[in-house]
LODOTI-818758 format. One record per residue (C-alpha): x, y, z; residue number from 0; residue in three letters. Coordinates in steps of 0.1 Angstrom, whole numbers, always signed. Layout:
+-------+-------+-------+-----+------+
:  east : north :    up : pos : code :
+-------+-------+-------+-----+------+
:     X :     Y :     Z : NUM :  ALA :
...
+-------+-------+-------+-----+------+
//
This chain:
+-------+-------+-------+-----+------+
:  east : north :    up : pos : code :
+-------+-------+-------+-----+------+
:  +836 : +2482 : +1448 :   0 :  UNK :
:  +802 : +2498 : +1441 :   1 :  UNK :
:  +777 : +2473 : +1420 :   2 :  UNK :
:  +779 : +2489 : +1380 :   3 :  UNK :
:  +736 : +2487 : +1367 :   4 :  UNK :
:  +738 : +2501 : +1337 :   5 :  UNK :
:  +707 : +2501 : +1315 :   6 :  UNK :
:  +709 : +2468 : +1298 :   7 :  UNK :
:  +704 : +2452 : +1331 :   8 :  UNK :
:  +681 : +2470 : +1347 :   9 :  UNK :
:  +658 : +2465 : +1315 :  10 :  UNK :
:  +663 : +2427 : +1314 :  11 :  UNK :
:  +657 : +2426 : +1354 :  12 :  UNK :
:  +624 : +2446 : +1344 :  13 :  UNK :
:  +621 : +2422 : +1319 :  14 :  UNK :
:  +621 : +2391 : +1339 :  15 :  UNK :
:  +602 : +2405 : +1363 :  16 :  UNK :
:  +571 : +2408 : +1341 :  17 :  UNK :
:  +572 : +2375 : +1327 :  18 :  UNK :
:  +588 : +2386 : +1290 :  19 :  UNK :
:  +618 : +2366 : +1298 :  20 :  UNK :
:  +621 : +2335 : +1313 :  21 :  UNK :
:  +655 : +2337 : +1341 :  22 :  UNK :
:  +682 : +2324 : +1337 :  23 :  UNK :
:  +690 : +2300 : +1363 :  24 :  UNK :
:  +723 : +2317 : +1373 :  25 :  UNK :
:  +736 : +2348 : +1364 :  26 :  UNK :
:  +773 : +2360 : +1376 :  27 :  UNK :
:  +764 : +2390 : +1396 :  28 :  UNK :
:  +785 : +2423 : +1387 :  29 :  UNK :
:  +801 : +2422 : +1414 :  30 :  UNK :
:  +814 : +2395 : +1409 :  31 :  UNK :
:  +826 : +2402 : +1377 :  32 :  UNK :
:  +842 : +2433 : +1396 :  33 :  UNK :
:  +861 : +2406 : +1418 :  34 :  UNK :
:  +875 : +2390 : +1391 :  35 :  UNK :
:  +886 : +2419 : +1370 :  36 :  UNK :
:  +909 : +2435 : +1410 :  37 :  UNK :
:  +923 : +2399 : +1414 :  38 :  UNK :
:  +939 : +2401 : +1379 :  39 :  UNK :
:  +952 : +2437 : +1382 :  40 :  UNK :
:  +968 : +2427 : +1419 :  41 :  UNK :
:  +982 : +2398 : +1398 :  42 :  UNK :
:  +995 : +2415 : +1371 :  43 :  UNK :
: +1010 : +2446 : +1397 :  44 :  UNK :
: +1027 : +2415 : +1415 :  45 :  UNK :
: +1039 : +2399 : +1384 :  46 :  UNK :
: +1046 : +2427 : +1359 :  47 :  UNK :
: +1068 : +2405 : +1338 :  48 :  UNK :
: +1045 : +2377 : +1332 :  49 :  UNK :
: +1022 : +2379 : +1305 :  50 :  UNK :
: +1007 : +2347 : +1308 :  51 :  UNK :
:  +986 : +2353 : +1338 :  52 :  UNK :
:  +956 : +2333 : +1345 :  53 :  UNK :
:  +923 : +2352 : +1357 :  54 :  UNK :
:  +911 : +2338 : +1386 :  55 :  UNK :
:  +872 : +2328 : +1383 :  56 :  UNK :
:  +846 : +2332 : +1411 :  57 :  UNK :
:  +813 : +2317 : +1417 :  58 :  UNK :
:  +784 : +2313 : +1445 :  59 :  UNK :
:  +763 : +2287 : +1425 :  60 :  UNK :
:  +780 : +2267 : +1458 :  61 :  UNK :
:  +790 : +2274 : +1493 :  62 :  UNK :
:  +830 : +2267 : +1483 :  63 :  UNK :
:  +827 : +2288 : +1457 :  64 :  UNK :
:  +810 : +2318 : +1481 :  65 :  UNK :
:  +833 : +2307 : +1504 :  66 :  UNK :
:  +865 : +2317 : +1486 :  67 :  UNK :
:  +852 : +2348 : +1466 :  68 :  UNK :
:  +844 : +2362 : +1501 :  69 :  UNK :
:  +881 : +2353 : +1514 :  70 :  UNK :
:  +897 : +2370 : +1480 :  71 :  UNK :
:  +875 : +2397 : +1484 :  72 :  UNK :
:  +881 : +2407 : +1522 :  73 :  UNK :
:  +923 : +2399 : +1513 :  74 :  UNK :
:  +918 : +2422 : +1484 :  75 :  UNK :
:  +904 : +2449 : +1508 :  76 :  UNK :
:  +929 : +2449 : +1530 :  77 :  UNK :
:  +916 : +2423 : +1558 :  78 :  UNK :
:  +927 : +2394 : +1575 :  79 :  UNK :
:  +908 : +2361 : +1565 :  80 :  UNK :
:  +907 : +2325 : +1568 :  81 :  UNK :
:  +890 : +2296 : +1562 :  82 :  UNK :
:  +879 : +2272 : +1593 :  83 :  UNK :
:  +874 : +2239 : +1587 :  84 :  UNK :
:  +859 : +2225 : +1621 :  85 :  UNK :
:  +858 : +2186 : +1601 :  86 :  UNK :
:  +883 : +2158 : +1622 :  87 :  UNK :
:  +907 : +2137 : +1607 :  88 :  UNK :
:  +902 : +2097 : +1596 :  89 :  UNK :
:  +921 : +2076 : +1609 :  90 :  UNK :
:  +929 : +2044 : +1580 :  91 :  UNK :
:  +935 : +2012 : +1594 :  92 :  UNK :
:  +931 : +1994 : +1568 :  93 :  UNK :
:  +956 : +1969 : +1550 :  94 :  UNK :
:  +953 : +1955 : +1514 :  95 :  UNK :
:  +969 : +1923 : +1506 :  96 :  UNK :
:  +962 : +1890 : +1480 :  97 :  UNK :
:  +951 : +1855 : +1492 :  98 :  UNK :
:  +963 : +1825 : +1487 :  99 :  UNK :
:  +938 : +1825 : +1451 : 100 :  UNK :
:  +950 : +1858 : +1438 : 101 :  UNK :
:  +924 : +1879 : +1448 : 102 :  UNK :
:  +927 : +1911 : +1465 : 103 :  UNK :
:  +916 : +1913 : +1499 : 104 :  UNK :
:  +915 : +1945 : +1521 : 105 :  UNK :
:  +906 : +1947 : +1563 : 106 :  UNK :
:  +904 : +1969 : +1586 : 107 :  UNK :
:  +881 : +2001 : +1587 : 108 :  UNK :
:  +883 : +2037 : +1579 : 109 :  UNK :
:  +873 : +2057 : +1611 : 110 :  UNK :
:  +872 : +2095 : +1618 : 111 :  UNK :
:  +887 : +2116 : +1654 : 112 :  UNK :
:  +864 : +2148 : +1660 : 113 :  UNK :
:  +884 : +2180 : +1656 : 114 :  UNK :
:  +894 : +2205 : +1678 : 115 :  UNK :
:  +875 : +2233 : +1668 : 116 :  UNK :
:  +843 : +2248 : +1683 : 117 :  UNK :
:  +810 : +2229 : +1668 : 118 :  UNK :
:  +794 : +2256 : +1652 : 119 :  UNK :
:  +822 : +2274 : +1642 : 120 :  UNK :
:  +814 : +2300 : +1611 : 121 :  UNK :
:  +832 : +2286 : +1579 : 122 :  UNK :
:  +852 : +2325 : +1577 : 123 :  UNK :
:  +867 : +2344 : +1602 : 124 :  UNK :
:  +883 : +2372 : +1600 : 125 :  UNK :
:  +893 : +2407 : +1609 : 126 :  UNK :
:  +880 : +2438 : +1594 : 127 :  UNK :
:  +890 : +2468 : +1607 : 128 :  UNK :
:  +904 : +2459 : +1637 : 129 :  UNK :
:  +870 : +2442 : +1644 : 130 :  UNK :
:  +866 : +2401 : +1652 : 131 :  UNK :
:  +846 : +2390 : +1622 : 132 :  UNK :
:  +827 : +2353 : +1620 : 133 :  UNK :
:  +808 : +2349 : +1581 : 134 :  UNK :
:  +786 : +2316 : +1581 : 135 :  UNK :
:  +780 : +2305 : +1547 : 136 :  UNK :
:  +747 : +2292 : +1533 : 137 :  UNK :
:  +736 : +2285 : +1496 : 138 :  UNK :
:  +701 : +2274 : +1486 : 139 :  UNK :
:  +677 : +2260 : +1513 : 140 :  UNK :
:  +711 : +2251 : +1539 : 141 :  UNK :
:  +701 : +2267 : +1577 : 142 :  UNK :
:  +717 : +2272 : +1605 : 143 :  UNK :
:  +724 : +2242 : +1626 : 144 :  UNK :
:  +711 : +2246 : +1664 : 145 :  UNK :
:  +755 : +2245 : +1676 : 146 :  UNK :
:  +759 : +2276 : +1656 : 147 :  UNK :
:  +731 : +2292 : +1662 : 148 :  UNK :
:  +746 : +2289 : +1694 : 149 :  UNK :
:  +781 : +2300 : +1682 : 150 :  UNK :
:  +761 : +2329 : +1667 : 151 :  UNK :
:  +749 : +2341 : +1705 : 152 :  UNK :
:  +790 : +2335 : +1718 : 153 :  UNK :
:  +800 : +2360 : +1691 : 154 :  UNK :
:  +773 : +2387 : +1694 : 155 :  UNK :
:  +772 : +2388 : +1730 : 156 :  UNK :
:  +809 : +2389 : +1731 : 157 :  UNK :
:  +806 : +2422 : +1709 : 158 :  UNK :
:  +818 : +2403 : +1677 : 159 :  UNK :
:  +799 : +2405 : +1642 : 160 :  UNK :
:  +784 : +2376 : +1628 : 161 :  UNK :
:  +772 : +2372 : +1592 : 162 :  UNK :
:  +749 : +2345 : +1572 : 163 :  UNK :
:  +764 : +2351 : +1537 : 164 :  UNK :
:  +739 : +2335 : +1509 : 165 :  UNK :
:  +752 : +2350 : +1476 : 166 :  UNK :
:  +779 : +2374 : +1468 : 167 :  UNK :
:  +761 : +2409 : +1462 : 168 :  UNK :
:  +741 : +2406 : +1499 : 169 :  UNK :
:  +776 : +2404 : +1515 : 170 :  UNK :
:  +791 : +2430 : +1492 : 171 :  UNK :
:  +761 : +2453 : +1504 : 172 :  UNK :
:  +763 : +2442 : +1538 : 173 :  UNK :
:  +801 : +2450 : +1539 : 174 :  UNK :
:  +798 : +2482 : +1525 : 175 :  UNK :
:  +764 : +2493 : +1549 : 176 :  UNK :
:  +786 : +2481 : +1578 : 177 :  UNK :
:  +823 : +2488 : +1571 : 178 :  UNK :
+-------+-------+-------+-----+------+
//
């Protein structure tokens, strides 16, 4: 999936960029749009008989949203991916029951167990091309955390590739440049 500029946006990027028009605060990238426009087709190749299929909408406004257009994007190209989740479980202990008055009372307390995973641990791995693949993802002003910075150095040195995804279109470049 190659990113479509046609003329319309490369005038309104030129446009912006002089101060004509004020930006838009977010703008679906192309490639996202392309995203969208594959899922459907797989859909309707895997459903033939079904014409009331939904399209499937992606965003990277937010790191969920980045998070799962990257996922559909690497499945749609053939790859393994997955979502980590590195967060532990709580643990609820608490009991609700009514006094002797009538009121409601609830004790106890709502406590969390650490996981199991590695701290650090990117938010996507997967496997492209045969290759061990670890895609951090970071929208805005988020940074890397010093544990997976250090998760960073584990994967590299072990001859793995790790990515800081912050919007859609870098990754798509990046995957393309690199794969």
């Amino acid at each position: 999936m190659k990113p479509n500029f046609t003329a319309g946006n490369i005038l309104l990027r030129k446009a912006q960029s002089e101060g004509n028009i004020k930006p838009q605060h977010w703008q679906k990238s192309q490639e996202l749009k392309d995203l969208e426009k594959l899922s459907l087709e797989v859909k309707r190749l895997r459903f033939p008989n079904n014409p009331y299929l939904v399209a499937d909408t992606f965003e990277d406004k937010t790191a969920n949203g980045l998070t799962k257009a990257i996922i559909e994007f690497l499945r749609l190209s053939g790859h393994q991916a997955e979502r980590i989740s590195t967060t532990g479980r709580p643990i609820d202990s608490r009991q609700t029951f009514v006094d002797v008055t009538g009121r409601s009372r609830t004790i106890g307390s709502l406590t969390w167990i650490p996981g199991t995973g590695t701290n650090g641990s990117a938010d996507i791995h997967c496997c492209i091309n045969g290759r061990a693949v670890r895609i951090e993802v970071k929208i805005g002003s988020d940074r890397q955390s010093a544990a997976q910075k250090k998760y960073e150095k584990q994967v590299v040195t072990s001859f793995g590739i790790y990515y800081v995804a912050r919007t859609f279109e870098t990754f798509v470049k990046w995957y393309e440049q690199r794969f």
